[in-house]
N, C-alpha and C positions, 0 to 999 in steps of 0.2 A: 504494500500500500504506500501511497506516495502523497506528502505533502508538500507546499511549497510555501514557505514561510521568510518574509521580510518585513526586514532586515533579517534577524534572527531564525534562525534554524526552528521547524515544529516537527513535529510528529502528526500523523491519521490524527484526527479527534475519536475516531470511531473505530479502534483498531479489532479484526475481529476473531485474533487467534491463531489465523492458519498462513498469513503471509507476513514475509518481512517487512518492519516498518521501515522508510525511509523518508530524508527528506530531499527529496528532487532537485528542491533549487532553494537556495538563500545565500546573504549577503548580498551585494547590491550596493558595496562598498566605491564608491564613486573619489575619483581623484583627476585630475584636469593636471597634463604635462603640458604646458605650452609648444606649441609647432609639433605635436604629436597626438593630433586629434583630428579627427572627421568633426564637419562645420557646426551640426546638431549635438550638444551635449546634452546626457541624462543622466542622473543619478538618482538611487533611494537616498542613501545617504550618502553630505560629502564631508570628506574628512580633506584633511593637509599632509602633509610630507612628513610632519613628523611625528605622526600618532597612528600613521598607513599602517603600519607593521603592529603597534599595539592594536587597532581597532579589529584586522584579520584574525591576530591570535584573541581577542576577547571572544569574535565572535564562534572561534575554533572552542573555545573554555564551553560555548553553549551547544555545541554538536557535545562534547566529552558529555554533558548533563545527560542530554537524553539517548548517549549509550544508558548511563544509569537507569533511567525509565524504557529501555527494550529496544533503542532506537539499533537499527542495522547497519546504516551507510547516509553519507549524507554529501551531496555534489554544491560546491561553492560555484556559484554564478558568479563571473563567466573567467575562462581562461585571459582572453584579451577583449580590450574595447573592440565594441563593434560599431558600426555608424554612428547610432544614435546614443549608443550609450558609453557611459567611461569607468564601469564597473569591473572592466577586467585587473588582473594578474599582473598584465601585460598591456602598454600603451597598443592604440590600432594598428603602427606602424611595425609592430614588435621589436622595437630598437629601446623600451624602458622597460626594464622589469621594477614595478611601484614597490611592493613591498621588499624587507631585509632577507634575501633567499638564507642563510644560516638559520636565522631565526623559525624563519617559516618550515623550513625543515625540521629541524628538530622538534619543534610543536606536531608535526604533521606524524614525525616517527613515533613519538612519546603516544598520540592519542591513537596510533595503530597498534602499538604493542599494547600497551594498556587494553584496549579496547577486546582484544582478538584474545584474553585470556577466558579461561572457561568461566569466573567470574572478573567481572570487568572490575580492575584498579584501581582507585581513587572512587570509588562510591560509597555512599555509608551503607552498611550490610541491611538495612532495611529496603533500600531502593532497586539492589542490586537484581534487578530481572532476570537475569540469564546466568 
């Protein structure tokens, strides 16, 4: 079952047992490179240069939560800007990568190992679903 929650990562409201929950799409984390953008900007949310990297990993902090409530998988919108929007990874032009790649890695490693255990890591033992 697939959710799509923005800014913030959801879960199904309705989840009904038998398939994996996921959240399809969220973040929507918009940042504006000058001379490395298509004419139409959009964003959910815009953040600045120097909070990129903390506002990606907060919103990573809330994909970890709802591993803890059963969560399965969850796809960060979008790799790179696209026309209209500046919520990628990656400027349009793919010559900026926005966020700190160390950074982002390591959050990215931490909440797959964490997550991929038989009970998932950092959850309080009452939450812990799976």
């Amino acid at each position: 079952m697939d959710e799509h929650g923005y800014p913030s990562p959801a879960l199904p409201p309705r989840p009904d047992g038998r398939r994996a929950l996921v959240t399809g799409e969220y973040g929507g984390l918009g940042l504006a490179v000058p001379g490395h953008a298509w004419a139409v900007q959009q964003s959910y949310v815009d953040v600045d240069p120097e909070t990129c990297t903390e506002d990606y990993l907060t919103k990573l902090d809330e994909v970890r939560a709802l591993v803890c409530r059963g969560g399965n998988g969850a796809v960060y919108t979008q790799i790179s800007d696209v026309e209209g929007e500046l919520n990628g990874l990656l400027t349009y032009d793919r010559r900026v990568l926005k966020p700190d790649v160390a950074r982002v890695k390591a959050g990215h490693d931490a909440l797959i190992r964490d997550a991929s255990r038989a009970r998932p890591a950092g959850c309080p033992a009452a939450d812990a679903a799976r």
